[in-house]
Each structure stands twice: as structure tokens, then as C-alpha cells.
C-alpha positions in Angstrom: 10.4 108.8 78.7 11.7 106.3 76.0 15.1 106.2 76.5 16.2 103.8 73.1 17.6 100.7 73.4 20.8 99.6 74.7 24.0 99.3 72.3 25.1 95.8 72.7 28.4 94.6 74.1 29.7 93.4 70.5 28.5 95.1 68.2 29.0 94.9 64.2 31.8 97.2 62.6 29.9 100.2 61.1 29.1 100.7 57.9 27.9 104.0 56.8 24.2 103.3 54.9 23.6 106.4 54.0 26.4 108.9 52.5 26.3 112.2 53.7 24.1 115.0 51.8 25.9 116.1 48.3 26.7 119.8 48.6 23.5 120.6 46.1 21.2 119.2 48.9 19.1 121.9 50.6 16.7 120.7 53.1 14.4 123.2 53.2 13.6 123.2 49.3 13.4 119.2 49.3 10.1 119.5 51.2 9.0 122.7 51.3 5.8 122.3 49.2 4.7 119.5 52.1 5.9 121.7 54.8 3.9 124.9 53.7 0.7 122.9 53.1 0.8 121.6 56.4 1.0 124.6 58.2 -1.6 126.4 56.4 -4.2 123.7 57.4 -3.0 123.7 61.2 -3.9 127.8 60.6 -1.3 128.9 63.4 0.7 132.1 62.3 3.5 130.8 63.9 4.0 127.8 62.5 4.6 129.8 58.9 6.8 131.6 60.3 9.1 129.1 61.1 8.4 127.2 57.7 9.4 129.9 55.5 12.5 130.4 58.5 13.6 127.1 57.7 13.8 126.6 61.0 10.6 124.2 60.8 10.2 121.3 58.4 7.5 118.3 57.8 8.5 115.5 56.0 5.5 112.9 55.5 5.5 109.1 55.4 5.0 109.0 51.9 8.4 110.6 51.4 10.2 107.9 53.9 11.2 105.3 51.2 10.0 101.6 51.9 9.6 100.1 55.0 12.8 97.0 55.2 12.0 93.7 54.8 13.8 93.1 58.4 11.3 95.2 60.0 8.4 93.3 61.8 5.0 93.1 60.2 3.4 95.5 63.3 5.9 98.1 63.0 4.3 101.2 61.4 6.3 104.3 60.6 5.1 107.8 61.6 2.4 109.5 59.2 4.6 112.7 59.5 7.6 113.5 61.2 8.3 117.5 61.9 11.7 118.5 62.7 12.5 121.8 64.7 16.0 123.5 64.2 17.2 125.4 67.1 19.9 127.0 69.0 21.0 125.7 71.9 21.8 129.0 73.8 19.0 131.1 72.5 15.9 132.3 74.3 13.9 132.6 70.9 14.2 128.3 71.0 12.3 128.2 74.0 9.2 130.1 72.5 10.0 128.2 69.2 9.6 124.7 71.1 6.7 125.6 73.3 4.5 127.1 69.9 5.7 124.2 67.6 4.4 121.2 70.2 1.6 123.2 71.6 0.3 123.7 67.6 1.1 120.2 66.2 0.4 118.5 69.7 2.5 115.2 68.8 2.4 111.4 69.4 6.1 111.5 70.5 8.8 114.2 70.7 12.2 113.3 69.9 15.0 115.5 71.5 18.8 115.4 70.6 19.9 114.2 74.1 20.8 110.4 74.9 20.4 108.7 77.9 23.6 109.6 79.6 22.5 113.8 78.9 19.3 113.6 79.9 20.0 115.2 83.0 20.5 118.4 81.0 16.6 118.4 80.5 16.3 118.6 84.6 19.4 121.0 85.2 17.6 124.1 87.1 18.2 127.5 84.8 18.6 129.4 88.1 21.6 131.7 88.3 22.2 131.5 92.2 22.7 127.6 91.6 24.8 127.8 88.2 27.9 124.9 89.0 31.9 125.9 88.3 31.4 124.4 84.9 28.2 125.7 83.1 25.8 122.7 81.9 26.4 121.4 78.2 26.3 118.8 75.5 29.3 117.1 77.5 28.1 117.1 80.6 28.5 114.3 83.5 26.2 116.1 85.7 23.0 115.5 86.8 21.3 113.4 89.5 22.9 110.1 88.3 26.6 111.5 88.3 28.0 108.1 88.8 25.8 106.2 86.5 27.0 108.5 83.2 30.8 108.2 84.5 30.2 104.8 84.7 27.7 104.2 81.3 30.9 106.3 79.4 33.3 103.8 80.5 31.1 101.2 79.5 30.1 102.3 76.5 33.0 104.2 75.1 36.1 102.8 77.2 38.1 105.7 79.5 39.1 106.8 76.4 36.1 107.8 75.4 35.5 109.4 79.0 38.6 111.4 79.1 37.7 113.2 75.8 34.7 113.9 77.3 35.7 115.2 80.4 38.1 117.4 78.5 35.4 118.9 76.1 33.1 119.3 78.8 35.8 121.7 80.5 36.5 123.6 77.0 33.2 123.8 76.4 32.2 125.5 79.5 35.2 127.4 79.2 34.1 129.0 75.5 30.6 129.3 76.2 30.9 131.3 79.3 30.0 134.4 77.7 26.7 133.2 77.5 24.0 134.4 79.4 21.8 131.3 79.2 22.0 127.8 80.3 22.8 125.3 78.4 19.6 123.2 76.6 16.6 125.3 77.5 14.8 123.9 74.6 15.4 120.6 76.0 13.8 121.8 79.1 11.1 123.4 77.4 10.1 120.4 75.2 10.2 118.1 78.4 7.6 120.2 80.0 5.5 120.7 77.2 5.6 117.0 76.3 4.3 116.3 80.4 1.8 119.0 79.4 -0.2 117.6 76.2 0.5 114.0 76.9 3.4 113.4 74.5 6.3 110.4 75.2 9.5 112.2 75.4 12.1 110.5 73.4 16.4 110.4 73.5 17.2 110.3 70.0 20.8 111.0 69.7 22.8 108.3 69.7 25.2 107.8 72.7 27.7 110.4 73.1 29.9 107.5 74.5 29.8 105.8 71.3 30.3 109.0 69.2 33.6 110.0 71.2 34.8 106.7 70.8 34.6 106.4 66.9 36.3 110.5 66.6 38.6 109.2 69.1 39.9 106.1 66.9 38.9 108.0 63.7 42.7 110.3 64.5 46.1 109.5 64.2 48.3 109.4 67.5 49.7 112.4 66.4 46.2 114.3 65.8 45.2 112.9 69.1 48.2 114.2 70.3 47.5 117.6 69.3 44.4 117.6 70.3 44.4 117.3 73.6 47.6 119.5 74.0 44.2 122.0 71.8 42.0 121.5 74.4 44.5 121.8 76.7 45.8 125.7 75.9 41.9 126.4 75.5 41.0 125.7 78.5 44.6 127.1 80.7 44.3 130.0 78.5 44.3 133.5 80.3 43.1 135.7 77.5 40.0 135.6 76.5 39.1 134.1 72.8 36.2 135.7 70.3 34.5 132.4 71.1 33.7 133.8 75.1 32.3 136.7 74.1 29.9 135.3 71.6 28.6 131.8 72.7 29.4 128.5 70.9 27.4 125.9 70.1 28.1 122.2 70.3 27.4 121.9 66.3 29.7 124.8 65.9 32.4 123.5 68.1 32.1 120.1 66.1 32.7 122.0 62.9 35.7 123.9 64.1 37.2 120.8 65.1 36.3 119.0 61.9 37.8 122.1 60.3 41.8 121.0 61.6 40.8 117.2 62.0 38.1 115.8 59.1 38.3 112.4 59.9 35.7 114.0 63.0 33.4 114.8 60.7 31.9 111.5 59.9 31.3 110.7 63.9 30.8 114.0 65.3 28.1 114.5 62.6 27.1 112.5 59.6 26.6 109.3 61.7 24.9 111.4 64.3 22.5 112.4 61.7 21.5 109.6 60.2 21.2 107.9 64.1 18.7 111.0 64.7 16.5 110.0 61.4 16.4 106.7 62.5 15.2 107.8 66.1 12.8 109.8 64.0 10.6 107.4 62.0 12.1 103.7 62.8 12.6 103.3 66.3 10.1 101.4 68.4 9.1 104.5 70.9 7.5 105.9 67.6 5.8 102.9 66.8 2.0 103.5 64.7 2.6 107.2 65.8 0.2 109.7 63.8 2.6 112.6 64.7 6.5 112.7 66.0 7.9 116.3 66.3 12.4 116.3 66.8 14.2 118.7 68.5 17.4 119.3 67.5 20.4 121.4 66.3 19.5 123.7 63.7 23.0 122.1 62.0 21.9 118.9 62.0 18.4 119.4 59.9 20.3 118.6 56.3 21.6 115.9 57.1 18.5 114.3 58.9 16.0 115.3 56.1 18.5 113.6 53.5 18.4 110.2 55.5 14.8 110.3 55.9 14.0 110.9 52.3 17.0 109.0 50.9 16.7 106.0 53.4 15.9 102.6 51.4 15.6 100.5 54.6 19.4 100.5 55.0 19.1 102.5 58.5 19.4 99.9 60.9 20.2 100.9 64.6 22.9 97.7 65.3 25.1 99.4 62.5 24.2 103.1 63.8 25.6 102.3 66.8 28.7 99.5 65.4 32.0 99.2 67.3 35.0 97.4 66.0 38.2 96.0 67.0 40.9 93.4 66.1 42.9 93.9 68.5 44.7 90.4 70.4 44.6 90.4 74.2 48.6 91.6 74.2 47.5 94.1 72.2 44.9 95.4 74.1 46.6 94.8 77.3 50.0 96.9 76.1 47.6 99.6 74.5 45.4 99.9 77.9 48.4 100.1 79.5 49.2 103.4 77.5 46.0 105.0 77.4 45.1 104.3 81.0 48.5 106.1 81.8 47.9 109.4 79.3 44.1 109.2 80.8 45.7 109.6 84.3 47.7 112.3 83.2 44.6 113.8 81.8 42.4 113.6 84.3 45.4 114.9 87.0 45.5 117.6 85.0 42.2 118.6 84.7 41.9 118.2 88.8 45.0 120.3 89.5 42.8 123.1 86.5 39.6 122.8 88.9 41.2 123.6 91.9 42.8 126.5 90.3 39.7 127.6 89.1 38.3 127.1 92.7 
């Protein structure tokens, strides 16, 4: 399993190379004519299906843009990359993923997991060994526990691994009217991929790095009142329209980039275009005939748009770019406060589990 490379230490401040789609973008209509054709030479019925769902797309080489200058000479992009749109808590994913690889049987498949969630791909599905917070996009779990609590400090700062420890809560908490584990698609495409021979791949970039740019991305007060959000969601004694009917983590992302849009941009856009890059530039899917990606259904726009608007300007060091200008009294005074709210935070949560216990 190619797990992408490692964010460095430093990295550059991030500069957006691709804007996000313009409202008039459809996906599905930018490369439907390839799309179609495709599946009607691979003559599986259910590969149409999916096309004219829009739940399937193909997007060929030819459509990438050029290859950057930067690039080495060996490097060879994909001759087609498919992307599969699913739902994270739906059974009808599973069979989706399974039909999709089995009928395309890729070079690579590229899943929207990083390293830090790829336990989510192993989580067992179970019910007699379901854990007090049900399995999701924010999850610590797994048999590394200790290696993702310590990979989100290193990568994101405690910052970044309080917000996740708080989401992971509230998103258990709003998702527990589901009847599913988390991921199953994951699950499905890692077994599949062990079945035909095909290198699993973690294409999202790291959640670390994502909750750290929506963390700086808000105001102290927005930060303020999210937590204090997150907080009531998850004390909360009555239950909300979102238990009864399960919510995604593309649907959570929205509703929180609904009262805070500065989220937007990290929680999604950048996301997106760190997905296309995983797609067709990466090194796992080097002189591949064939990668297949597994991801959100909410996230397919925005990855067809980089992949066909993409001039050679997607560049993992400034996917993945971290800034800060901060002095050492700065930072010192400003860890001082955040390591004391993160306390407070994480107390809090504690004194919630046992409750919940």
C-alpha cells in the first residue's frame, strides 16, 4: 500500500494553483462523451449504469493538460484515470466498488483515506465489537492508536489534534443513527485491490494538515464558537434530524462551511485538488495504464476540474504548504494559551466519555 510521501517539516506557505470550479462547472457533462465510450467497449451493464448515474466518470490522459517542466523525464501520467463517487454510510457503495474494480481491473486504486485513517480500511464491520464512538473520517483508532495521536501532533500541532478529537466525538455522536460502519467502501476497495493485484493508494491529503489550515483559517472568536458548537452537539440530550438520518463527512464539512466559509477552502477545495494530484501525478501511479479513485461523491467536481484545468501548477510541496511568522515569544505566549484551552478540551471530552460509559 503506497502510503504518499511525507509533508516536510517546513514547508512553503500555500498557494492555491488551481481556483475552485465556477458555479457553471458540471463534472459529469465535462466528460461524459469519454466516459460513455469507455464503458461501452468494457461491455459491462453496470458500468453504464453508474456513467449515466454520475456516480462513475473517466477522464483520459489526453484531457490532463501538459506534463510540468519540473516533472522528471520518467514520470508518465496515467492513460486514464476513473473516479467513483460514493457514500460513505451506504451499502449500495460496497457493490458499486467491488463491480467498478472488478470491471476496469486497475494499475492502482486511489482511496480518500491518508495515512493516519488508514486503519478505517481494517476496522472489523462486526456489530458485537462496534467501540463507544462508532469509526469515522476522524478517527484515532486503529492498530497504531499512538502513532496517529502522535503523527497529528506532528503534523498538525495539538491544535490540530484537539479539533480532531472533538469532531471525531460529534461525528460519532450525529451519525449514530446509522446502521453501517463507517468506510465500507474503503474496506471493500482494499480487498478487491489484494484480489486483482492492484497497489492500494492514500490519496487524501493529511487530515492533520487539513485541520490545521480550517483551524488558522477562523477568527478567535469563530474558533470560539465553534467549539462551544461542537460542544452543545455532542452534551446535547435531544436527539437532532442529523441522528436519525446519517451524515456524511462531506456533508458535515458543508454545514460547517455554511456558518464559518473561511472552512471551505481547507475542508474542501484544497482537499480536492490534493486528491487530483494523488490521481494522475503522484509517484505510486507512475507509467500506470489504469488508476481507478474512490472517494466522496461531493468531492467528484472539484477533482475533475483540477484534472482537466491543471497546467502543471499542482505541485504536492504547495498542496500540502504550512506557514508561520510567528517569533519564539510569540509562539511560546500563544502555546501557552492553546496548550491551556486544549487541556480544557480534552478534560472535557474525558469527563463526556465517562458519562457516556
Amino acid at each position: 500500500m503506497a502510503a504518499g510521501p511525507t509533508p516536510p517539516a517546513t514547508a512553503a506557505p500555500f498557494r492555491p494553483p488551481i481556483p475552485p470550479p465556477p458555479p457553471c462547472f458540471d463534472y459529469r457533462a465535462a466528460v461524459l462523451a469519454d466516459t460513455r465510450s469507455a464503458a461501452a467497449a468494457s461491455g459491462s451493464p453496470a458500468l453504464a449504469a453508474l456513467v449515466e448515474s454520475g456516480a462513475l466518470v473517466r477522464v483520459p490522459r489526453r484531457r490532463f493538460g501538459p506534463v510540468p517542466a519540473w516533472r522528471s523525464q520518467d514520470f508518465v501520467e496515467p492513460e486514464e484515470v476513473w473516479i467513483l463517487g460514493t457514500s460513505h454510510l451506504s451499502p449500495e457503495s460496497v457493490a458499486d466498488v467491488e463491480r467498478v474494480l472488478r470491471a476496469v481491473q486497475p494499475d492502482n486504486v486511489v482511496v480518500e483515506l491518508c495515512r493516519s485513517r488508514a486503519g478505517i480500511m481494517y476496522v472489523s464491520s462486526d456489530a458485537s465489537d462496534e467501540p463507544l464512538l462508532k469509526s469515522n473520517v476522524f478517527s484515532l483508532g486503529g492498530a497504531k492508536f499512538f502513532g496517529a495521536v502522535n503523527r497529528s501532533i506532528n503534523l498538525g500541532g495539538q491544535s490540530a489534534l484537539a479539533l480532531r478529537l472533538l469532531l471525531a466525538v460529534f461525528s460519532s455522536r450525529i451519525s449514530s443513527g446509522a446502521n453501517r460502519p463507517f468506510g465500507e467502501e474503503f474496506r471493500a476497495a482494499r480487498k478487491v485491490s489484494e484480489d486483482i493485484g492492484a497497489q492500494l493508494v492514500l490519496g487524501d491529503r493529511p487530515i492533520e494538515i487539513t485541520l490545521e489550515r480550517a483551524w488558522k483559517s477562523l477568527s478567535w472568536d469563530q474558533k470560539t464558537n465553534l467549539v462551544i458548537s461542537l460542544f452543545r452537539g455532542i452534551t446535547s440530550t435531544t436527539d437532532t434530524p442529523d441522528e436519525k438520518t446519517a451524515v456524511s463527512p462531506y456533508e458535515l464539512y458543508q454545514k460547517l462551511s455554511t456558518s464559518y466559509p473561511s472552512l471551505l477552502q481547507p475542508l474542501i477545495h484544497e482537499r480536492d485538488m490534493f486528491l487530483a494530484w494523488s490521481l494522475k501525478r503522484s509517484k505510486a501511479v507512475n507509467k500506470s495504464k489504469t488508476v481507478v479513485g474512490v472517494v466522496g461523491k461531493g468531492h467528484m467536481n472539484g477533482i475533475v476540474y483540477a484534472l482537466i484545468s491543471d497546467q502543471g501548477d499542482l505541485r504536492f510541496r504547495d498542496l500540502v504548504g504550512r506557514e508561520s511568522s510567528d517569533t519564539w515569544v510569540t509562539s511560546l505566549v500563544k502555546g501557552l494559551i492553546r496548550d491551556t484551552i486544549i487541556g480544557l478540551v480534552l478534560w472535557a471530552l474525558y469527563e463526556q466519555l465517562q458519562a457516556l460509559l
